[in-house]
C-alpha positions in Angstrom: -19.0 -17.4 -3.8 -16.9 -20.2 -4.1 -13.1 -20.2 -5.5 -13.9 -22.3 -8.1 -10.5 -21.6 -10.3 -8.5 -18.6 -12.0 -10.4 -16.4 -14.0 -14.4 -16.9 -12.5 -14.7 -13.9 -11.3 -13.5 -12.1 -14.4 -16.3 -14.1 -16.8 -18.9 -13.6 -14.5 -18.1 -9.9 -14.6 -18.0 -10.0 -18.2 -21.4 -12.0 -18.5 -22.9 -9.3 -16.6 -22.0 -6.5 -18.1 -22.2 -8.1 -21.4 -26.1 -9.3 -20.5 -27.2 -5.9 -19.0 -25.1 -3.4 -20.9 -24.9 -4.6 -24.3 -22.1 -2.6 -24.7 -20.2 -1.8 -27.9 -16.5 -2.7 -26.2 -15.9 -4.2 -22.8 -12.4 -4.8 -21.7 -12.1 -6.3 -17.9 -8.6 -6.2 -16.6 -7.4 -8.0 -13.7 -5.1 -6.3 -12.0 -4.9 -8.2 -8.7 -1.0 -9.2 -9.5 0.0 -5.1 -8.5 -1.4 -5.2 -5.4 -0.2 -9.0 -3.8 0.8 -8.0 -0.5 -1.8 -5.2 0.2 -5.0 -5.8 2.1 -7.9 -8.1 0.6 -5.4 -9.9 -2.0 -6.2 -13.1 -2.3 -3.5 -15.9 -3.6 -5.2 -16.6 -6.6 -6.1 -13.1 -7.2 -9.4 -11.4 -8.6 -9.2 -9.1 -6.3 -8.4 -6.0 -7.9 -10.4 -5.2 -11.4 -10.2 -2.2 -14.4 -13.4 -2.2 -16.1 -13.5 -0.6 -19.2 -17.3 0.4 -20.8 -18.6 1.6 -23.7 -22.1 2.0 -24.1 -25.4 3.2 -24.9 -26.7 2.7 -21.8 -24.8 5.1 -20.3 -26.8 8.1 -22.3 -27.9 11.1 -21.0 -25.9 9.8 -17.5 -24.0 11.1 -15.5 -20.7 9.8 -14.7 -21.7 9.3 -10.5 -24.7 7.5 -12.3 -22.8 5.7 -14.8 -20.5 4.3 -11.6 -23.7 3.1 -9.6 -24.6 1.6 -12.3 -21.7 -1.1 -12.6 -21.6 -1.2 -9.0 -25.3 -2.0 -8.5 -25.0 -4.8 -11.3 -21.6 -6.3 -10.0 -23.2 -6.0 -6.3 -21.8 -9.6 -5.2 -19.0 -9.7 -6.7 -18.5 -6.6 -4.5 -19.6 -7.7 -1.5 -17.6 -11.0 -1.8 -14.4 -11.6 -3.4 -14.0 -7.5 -5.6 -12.0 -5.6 -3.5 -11.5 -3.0 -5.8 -13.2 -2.0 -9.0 -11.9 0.6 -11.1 -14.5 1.8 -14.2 -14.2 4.0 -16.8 -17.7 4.2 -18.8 -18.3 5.9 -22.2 -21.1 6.6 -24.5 -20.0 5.6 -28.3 -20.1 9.3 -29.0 -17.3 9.8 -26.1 -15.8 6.5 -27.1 -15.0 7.6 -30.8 -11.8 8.5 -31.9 -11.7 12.5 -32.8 
């Protein structure tokens, strides 16, 4: 994967999601700025991600399952510049307000 300017990796995280989850929010979060200093931080950051899920397809899944999941779809993102990837993934039914 090439740097190919700020803010790459978070759309093609959000094209991804967005294509195989069709979910009813998706908030991706950058959060590479809290950990300049630490190991795997890159300069111009995209290192360090919050993704935030709410979907469908998560159904009838558990949360492990629900975690594999993003982590099988965002596989090269992973494996190249994604240090870190924090998730929290909701049906709509956990997603609505009480």
């Amino acid at each position: 994967m090439t740097d190919q300017g700020k803010g790459v990796v978070k759309t093609r995280i959000a094209q991804k999601l967005n294509q195989a989850l069709a979910p009813a929010a998706l908030n991706v979060i950058d959060e590479s700025h809290s950990h300049a200093g630490h190991g795997h931080h890159h300069p111009d950051g995209e290192t360090h991600f919050r993704v935030e899920v709410v979907s469908a397809a998560f159904e009838g899944k558990s949360l492990i399952e629900r975690h594999r999941l993003v982590n099988a779809l965002l596989s090269d993102e992973l494996a190249d510049r994604v240090h870190a990837l924090a998730i929290s993934a909701k049906t709509p039914h956990e997603a609505a307000p009480v």
